[in-house]
N, C-alpha and C positions, 0 to 999 in steps of 0.2 A: 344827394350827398354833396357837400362843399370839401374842395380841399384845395391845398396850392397846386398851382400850374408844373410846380416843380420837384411835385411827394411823387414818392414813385408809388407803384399799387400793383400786389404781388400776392400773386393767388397759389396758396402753397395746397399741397395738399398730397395724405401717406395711407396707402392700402398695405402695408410692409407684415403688420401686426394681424390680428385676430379683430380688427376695427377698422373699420374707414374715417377718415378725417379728413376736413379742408377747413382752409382758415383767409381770409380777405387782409393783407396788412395795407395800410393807407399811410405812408409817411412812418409814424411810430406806434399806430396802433392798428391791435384786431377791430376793426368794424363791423366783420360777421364772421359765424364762423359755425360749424357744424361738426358734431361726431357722436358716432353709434359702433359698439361691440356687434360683428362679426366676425364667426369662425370661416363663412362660406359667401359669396353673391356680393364680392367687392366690384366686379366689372358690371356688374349689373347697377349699382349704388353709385359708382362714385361722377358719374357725367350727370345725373338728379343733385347731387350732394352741389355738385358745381355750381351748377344753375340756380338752384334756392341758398345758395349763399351769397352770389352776384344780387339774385332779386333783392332778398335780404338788405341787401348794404346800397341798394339804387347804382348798380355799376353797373355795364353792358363793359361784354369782352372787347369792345375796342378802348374802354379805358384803362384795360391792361400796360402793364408796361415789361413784365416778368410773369414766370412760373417756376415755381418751387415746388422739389419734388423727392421724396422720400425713395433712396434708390437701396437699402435695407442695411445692414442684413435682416431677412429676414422671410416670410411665405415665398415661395419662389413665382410662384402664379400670381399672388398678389401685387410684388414687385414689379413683375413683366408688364400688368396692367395700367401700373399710376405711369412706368415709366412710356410708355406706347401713347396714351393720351398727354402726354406732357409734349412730348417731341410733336403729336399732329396737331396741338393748341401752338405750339410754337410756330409752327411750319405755316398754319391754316393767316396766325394772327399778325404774322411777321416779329414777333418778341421773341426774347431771348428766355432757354429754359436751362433749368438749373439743379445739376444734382444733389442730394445734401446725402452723405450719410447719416444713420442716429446715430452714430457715437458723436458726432459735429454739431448734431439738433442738440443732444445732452448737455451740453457746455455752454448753452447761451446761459447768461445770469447765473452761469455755475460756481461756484467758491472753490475753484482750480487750488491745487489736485484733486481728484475724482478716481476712484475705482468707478466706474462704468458698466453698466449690464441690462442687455437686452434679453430679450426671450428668444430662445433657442430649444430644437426640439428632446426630444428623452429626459424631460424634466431638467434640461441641464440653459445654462445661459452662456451669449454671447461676452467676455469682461474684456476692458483695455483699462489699466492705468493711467490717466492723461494730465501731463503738465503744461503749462501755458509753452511751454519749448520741446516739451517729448512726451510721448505716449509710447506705451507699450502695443507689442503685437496683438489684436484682439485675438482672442482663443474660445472654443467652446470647451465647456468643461463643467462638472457638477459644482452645486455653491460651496461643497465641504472640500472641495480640491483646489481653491482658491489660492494662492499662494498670499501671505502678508506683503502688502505693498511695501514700496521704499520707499516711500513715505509717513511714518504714521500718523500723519494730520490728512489724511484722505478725507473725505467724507464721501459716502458711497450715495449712488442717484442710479435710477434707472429700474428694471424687471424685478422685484424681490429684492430691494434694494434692505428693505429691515433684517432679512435671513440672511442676508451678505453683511452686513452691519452687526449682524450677530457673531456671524463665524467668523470675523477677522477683527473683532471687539472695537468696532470703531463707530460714527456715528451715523446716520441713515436722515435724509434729506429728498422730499421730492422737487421732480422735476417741475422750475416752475412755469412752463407753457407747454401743452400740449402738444404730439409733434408736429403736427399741420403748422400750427402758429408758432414754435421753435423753427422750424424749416423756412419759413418765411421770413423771418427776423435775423437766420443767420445769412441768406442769401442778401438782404435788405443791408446788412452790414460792410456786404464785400464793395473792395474799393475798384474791382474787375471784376466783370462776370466772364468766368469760364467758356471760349467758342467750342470749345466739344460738345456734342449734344449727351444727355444724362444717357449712365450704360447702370443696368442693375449690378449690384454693390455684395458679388456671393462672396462667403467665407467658407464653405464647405459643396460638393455637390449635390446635387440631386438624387438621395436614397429612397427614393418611392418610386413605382411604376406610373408613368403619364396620365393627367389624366384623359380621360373620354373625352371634353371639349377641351383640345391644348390652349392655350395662352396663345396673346397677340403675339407675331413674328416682329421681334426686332433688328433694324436695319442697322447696316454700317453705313 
């Protein structure tokens, strides 16, 4: 693979969802990229998913420069595990890693304002209002409890974004990069990369019993 000495190359990638994802950005573009729907076996997937996405695109991890990383809301086990291997790709490659929420993925190439909605559990979704200078608090809530924005030129983007588009009589728009490769484009954009290392991104707790294999231990 040819690129400038001075593109950066940002390997983003989001187990957050009911899918694993990863995406290779080079400068301004995805050069590889990969994604597959699961509900279960994202820790098992996503260090394969890595690897045949580097081979993919001729990069070896020391042409890294970043990682970007889906820190949710969203599976809490999921989440625990993009963000565990992000920090020990960080730590291992000496690069800087980087959290992205999805509501922050949602917005790239967005037509701001957005009603915003991720998937959340009891059939109900994640929403945040977002303007280029304010966003609302995201909240979980059914799609028919939605309140009308303050905006009415919203257009909605995100989880069921047509049924959201329905119930608040506005217009429905997909999102146009996947979040691996939205995650990577929004980190690609900042004019600072963040020195905290990425911390999973919960909006509610944990109402299920653990499971049998816990999730990797995250460090302070």
């Amino acid at each position: 693979m040819r690129r400038h000495m001075t593109d950066k190359v940002i390997l983003g990638f989001d187990t957050s969802g009911p899918y694993c994802g990863t995406a290779l950005l080079v400068g301004d573009d995805v050069v590889a990229a990969k994604y597959e729907d699961m509900v279960k076996g994202q820790a098992e997937a996503l260090m394969p998913f890595i690897d045949e996405t580097l081979e993919e695109a001729g990069v070896s991890y020391s042409d890294l420069t970043g990682i970007a990383v889906g820190v949710g809301p969203g599976n809490f086990t999921g989440i625990r595990v993009a963000v565990s291997v992000a920090r020990g790709l960080s730590l291992s490659l000496g690069i800087p890693a980087t959290g992205v929420n999805l509501f922050d993925a949602l917005t790239v190439a967005a037509p701001l304002p957005i009603v915003a909605t991720l998937q959340a559990s009891r059939n109900e979704v994640y929403v945040s209002e977002i303007h280029r200078d304010w966003r609302s608090p995201p909240k979980q809530m059914a799609i028919g409890d939605i309140p009308a924005p303050t905006d009415p030129k919203c257009v909605c983007i995100g989880h069921r974004s047509h049924d959201v588009a329905d119930h608040l009589r506005l217009t429905a728009r997909p999102a146009k990069y996947a979040p691996a490769s939205a995650i990577a484009r929004y980190v690609a954009a900042m004019d600072v990369v963040p020195e905290a290392r990425p911390t999973p991104y919960y909006l509610r707790p944990a109402d299920a019993a653990p499971p049998r294999d816990p999730a990797p231990i995250i460090l302070d």
